[in-house]
N, C-alpha and C positions, 0 to 999 in steps of 0.2 A: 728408126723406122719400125712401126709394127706391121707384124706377118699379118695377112689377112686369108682366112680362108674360106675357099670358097667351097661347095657342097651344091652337088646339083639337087634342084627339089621334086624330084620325080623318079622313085624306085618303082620301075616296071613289074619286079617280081611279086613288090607286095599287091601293087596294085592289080594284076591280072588275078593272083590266088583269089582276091577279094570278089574283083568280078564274076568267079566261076564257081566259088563259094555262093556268093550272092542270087546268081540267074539259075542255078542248079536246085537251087533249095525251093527257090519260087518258083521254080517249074513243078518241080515233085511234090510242095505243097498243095497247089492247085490239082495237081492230079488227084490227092489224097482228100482233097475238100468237094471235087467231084464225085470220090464214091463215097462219103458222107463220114470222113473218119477226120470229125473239126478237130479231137482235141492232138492229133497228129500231125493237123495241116498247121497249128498255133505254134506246137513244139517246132516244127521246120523254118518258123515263121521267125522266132530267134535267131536261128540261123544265119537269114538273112540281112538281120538285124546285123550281127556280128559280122558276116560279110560286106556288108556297106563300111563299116568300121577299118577293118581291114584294108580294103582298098581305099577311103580319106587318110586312113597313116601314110599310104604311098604315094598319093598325092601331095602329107604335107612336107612343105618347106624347114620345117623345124628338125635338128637331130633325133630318128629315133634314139640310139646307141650312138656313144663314145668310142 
């Protein structure tokens, strides 16, 4: 018989950091694009970038780590 293992595909933790990475940055962005300071609102704009990241690792199905 082979072992099968199973792995649930939904880590809450990364996925929340990812969220509040994500809506935090895009909040303060915007704030920083409303007083006219773009090339800070661009930088924060990665950020978010990276935060959407973050949170699709937690949502995927695949192993991060062994």
């Amino acid at each position: 018989m082979s072992q099968i293992r199973v792995r649930k595909s939904f880590d809450p933790s990364l996925f929340v950091a990812g969220a509040v990475v994500a809506l935090a940055s895009l909040a303060v962005a915007a704030w920083m694009l409303r007083l006219g300071d773009i090339v800070t609102a661009v930088g924060l704009g990665l950020l978010v970038v990276s935060g959407l990241l973050l949170a699709a690792i937690g949502l995927s199905s695949e192993p991060t780590a062994q």
